[in-house]
N, C-alpha and C positions, 0 to 999 in steps of 0.2 A: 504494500500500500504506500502511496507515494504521501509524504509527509505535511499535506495544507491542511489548514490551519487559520487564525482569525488574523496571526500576520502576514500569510500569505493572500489572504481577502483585502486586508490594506493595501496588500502591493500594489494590487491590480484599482481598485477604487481610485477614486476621484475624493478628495478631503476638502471640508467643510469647515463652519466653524458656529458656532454660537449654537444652537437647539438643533441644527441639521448634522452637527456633527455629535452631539449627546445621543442622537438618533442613531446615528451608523452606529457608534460604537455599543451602544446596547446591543443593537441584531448582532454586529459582530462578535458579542463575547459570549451571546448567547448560543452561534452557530459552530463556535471554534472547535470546541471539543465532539462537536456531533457530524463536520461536514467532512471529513475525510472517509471516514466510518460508512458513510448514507453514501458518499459516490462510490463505494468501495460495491457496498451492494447492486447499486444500479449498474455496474458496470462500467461507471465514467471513470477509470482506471488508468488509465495510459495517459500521456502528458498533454495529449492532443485532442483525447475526449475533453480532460479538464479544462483546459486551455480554450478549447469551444466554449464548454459550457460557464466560463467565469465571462467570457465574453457576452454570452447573451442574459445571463441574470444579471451579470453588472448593469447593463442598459436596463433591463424590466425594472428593477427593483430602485431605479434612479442612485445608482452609486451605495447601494445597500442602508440608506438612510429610511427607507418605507417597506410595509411588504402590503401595504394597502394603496389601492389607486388612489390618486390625490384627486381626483374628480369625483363626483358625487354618485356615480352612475344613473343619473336620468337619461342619458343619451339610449341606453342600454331597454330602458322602458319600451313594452309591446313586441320586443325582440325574438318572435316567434323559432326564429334559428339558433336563436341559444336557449331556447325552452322557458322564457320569461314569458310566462302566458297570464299570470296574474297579475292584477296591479300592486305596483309597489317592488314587483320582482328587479326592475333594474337598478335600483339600489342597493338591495337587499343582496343581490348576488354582484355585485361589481367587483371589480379586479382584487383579487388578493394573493396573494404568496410572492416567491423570487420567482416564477414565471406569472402572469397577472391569469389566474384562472377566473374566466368571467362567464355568466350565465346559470341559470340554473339547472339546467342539461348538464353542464358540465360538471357544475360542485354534485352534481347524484352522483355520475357516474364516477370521476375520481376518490369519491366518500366511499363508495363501494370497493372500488380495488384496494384502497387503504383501510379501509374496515373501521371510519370514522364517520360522522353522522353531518355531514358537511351542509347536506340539503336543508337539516333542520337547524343547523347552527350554522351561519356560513361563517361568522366572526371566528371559528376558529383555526379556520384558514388563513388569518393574517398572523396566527402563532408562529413566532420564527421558529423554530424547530420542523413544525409540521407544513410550512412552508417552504422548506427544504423540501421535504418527503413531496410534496405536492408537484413540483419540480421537475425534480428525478423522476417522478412516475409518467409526470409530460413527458419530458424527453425520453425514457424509454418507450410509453406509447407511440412517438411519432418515429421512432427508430432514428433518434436526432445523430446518435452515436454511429452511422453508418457516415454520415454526411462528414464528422467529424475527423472519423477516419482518412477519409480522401481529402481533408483539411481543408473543403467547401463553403464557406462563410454563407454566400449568397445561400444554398440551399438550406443548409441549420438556419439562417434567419429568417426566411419561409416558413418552414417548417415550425418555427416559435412564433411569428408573428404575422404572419400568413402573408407576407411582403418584407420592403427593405426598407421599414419604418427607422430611424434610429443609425442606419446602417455602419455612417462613420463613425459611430461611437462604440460602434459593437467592433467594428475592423482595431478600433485603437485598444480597448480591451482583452482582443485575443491576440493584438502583439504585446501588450505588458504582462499578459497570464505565460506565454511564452517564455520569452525572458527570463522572467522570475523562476517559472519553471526550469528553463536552463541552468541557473543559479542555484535552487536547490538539489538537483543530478549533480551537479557537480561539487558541490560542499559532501554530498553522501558519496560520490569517490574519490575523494583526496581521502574520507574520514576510512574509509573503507582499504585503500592503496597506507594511508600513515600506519593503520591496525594493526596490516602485514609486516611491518620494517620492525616492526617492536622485538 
């Protein structure tokens, strides 16, 4: 398992200051110890799934300072394709987690494969921990870790946001997840090559 971490979510983030940065830093110290673990599961395992994937939650999640859309979701209201058929639904289910899961179609069915009650709670969706979880289960529902593979930007941003909403922000993302990721491979062989000389 490759070693990230809430200072490796720093590396990659965009830093704030005053109440937007009290913001990151809670989600980040909340997700620290849980997100190495949760991509470990998902599969997002190799430096280039991760590397993807810090790229497109960094942009969803607005530099990890929210895991709730800052809009209201009224836009969202009568939105028959995301299964908001009642009134009040497009608020009530509006964007939550590090991928923004919106609709009430949606919080069923990923409440279902996580085995949480998301349809009738959706606020629990914006828990950092379980919007993690929510995430990873996107991206492995859309097979985002294929796209990742062949180090396809355009297609995982599709695939997350069903266009290239965000796009330059997502390309800058998964060259600083890169990097960093470079940086940490190579601190774990020197430690790894220093071991052997002992």
């Amino acid at each position: 398992m490759i070693p990230v971490d809430g200072d490796f979510i720093l590396s990659v983030a965009p830093r704030f200051s005053g109440a937007r940065a009290e913001s990151q830093w809670r989600i980040v110290g909340e997700l620290s110890a849980a997100f190495a673990p949760t991509l470990d599961i998902y599969d997002i395992n190799t430096k280039l799934r991760i590397a993807h994937f810090m790229g497109q939650v960094t942009h969803e999640c607005a530099g990890f300072q929210t895991t709730e859309e800052f809009a209201s979701g009224a836009a969202y209201e009568g939105r028959a394709d995301l299964g908001n058929i009642n009134k009040g639904d497009g608020k009530r289910y509006k964007g939550r987690g590090l991928i923004q899961l919106t609709g009430r179609s949606n919080y069923r069915s990923i409440g279902k494969k996580l085995n949480l009650p998301l349809e009738n709670n959706p606020e629990l969706a914006a828990e950092t921990v379980i919007s993690l979880r929510i995430a990873c289960e996107y991206w492995k529902s859309r097979n985002i870790n294929a796209a990742a593979d062949r180090d396809d930007l355009i297609k995982s941003s599709k695939l997350v946001n069903g266009g290239l909403n965000g796009l330059e922000d997502r390309r800058k993302y998964l060259k600083k997840a890169k990097a960093t990721l470079a940086s940490i491979e190579g601190v774990r062989v020197a430690l790894r090559e220093g071991g052997n000389t002992i």
